[in-house]
Phi, psi and omega in degrees: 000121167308162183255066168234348183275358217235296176289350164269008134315286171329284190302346169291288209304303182293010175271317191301279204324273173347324198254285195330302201282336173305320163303307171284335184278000170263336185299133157322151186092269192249013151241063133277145194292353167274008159255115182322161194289325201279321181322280176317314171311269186299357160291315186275341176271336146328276165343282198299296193323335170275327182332283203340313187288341174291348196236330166346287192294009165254347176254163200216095192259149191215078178273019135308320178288051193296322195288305189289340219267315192274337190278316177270003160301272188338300179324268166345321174282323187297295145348272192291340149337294179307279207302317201280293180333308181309313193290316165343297208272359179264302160322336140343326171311314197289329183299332173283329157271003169250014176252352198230324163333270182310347142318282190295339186258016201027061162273343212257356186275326172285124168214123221229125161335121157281143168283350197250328163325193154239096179089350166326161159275149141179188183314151177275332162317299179308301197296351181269300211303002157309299203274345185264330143310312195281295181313318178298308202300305178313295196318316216240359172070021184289329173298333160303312198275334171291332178306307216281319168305329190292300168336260181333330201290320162260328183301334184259093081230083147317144164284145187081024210222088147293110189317184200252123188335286158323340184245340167292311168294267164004305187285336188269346193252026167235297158336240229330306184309316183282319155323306192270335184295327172267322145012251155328313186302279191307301204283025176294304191301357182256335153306308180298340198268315174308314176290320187297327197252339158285342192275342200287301152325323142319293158325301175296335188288306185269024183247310176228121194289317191283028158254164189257067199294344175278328190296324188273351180250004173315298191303313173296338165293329203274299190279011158286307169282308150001293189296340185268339172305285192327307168283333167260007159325288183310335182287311186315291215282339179323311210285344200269281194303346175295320207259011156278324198268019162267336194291304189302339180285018181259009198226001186272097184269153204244000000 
């Protein structure tokens, strides 16, 4: 390599590097805040660096060309922005359903650092079934297919080629609908069990007024939804992980 090749270089690695790294630090799995950052850092300069020879022929560098050099940073950044929220905001679920969870078990007053946030509260119900997802993405290889999205990612988005606004929104306001809609979904059987055993409650109140109908129903909610936790886990996380790996095959050229 010549040194007149050295500044159109810089600038390949910082395009590559610009997309590759916005994406790993957002993606599920392996941009979470309980993994250091120089970690996450040398997984995405790693990452552009095997990228780099493959993606060459797609960009069309003018390191003269200071204004356009900075219009496709932006580009780039925007790009791996878009892909990385998304897969973000898919994660989301289990927080929307350990929030509605913890709600129906009386639970929601323990609130504990989410881990995956960056330093938030939250439900301790949200914050397992978080940590539990996040172990599932590994177990079932869903991180392979978050790779596979970086990769796939320029060939449906060229560089220097920003989508088109309306469809960046339209694709984020549908995530955000679908996050909450499977949300809501797993965490159905715990809505029918909260009506059923308050209304029950109710009923008991008014059949015999001299129980102490609150002492009894803290424990019992706690220890019922536990059983119900315990028996549909596996169906929750089935549903979660069906519906992560559609959001990343959608970034996927087939």
């Amino acid at each position: 390599m010549t040194i007149r090749l050295l500044p159109e270089f810089a600038a390949l690695i910082l395009l590559v590097f610009a997309r590759v790294g916005t994406l790993v630090m957002l993606m599920p799995g392996i941009g979470e805040q309980s993994i250091l950052v120089t970690a996450r850092l040398a997984l995405a300069f790693l990452t552009s660096l095997v990228m780099l020879p493959i993606v060459r022929p797609m960009f069309v560098i003018s390191t003269g060309n200071v204004p356009a050099l900075i219009n496709t940073l932006l580009i780039e950044l925007t790009i791996g922005g878009m892909i990385g929220i998304s897969a973000r905001l898919a994660l989301s679920v289990l927080q929307t359903s350990g929030v509605i969870i913890a709600n129906q078990m009386s639970l929601s007053y323990a609130q504990t650092i989410d881990p995956t946030q960056a330093g938030q509260q939250g439900a301790v119900i949200g914050n397992f079934l978080s940590m539990l997802g996040v172990t599932m993405i590994f177990v079932m290889d869903l991180h392979h297919m978050a790779l596979a999205a970086i990769f796939d990612s320029y060939k449906m988005f060229p560089p220097g080629a920003l989508p088109m606004v309306n469809d960046i929104l339209t694709m984020l306001v549908n995530v955000v609908a679908g996050s909450f809609r499977i949300g809501v979904q797993i965490s159905a059987p715990f809505l029918v069990f909260g009506l059923i055993f308050h209304t029950g409650l109710g009923l008991l109140a008014r059949m015999m007024p001299q129980m102490q109908v609150f002492n009894l129903a803290m424990p019992a909610a706690i220890l019922l939804g536990t059983v119900i936790l315990i028996a549909i886990m596996g169906e929750m996380m089935t549903a979660f992980l069906d519906y992560i790996g559609a959001v990343l095959s959608q970034f996927l050229v087939r």
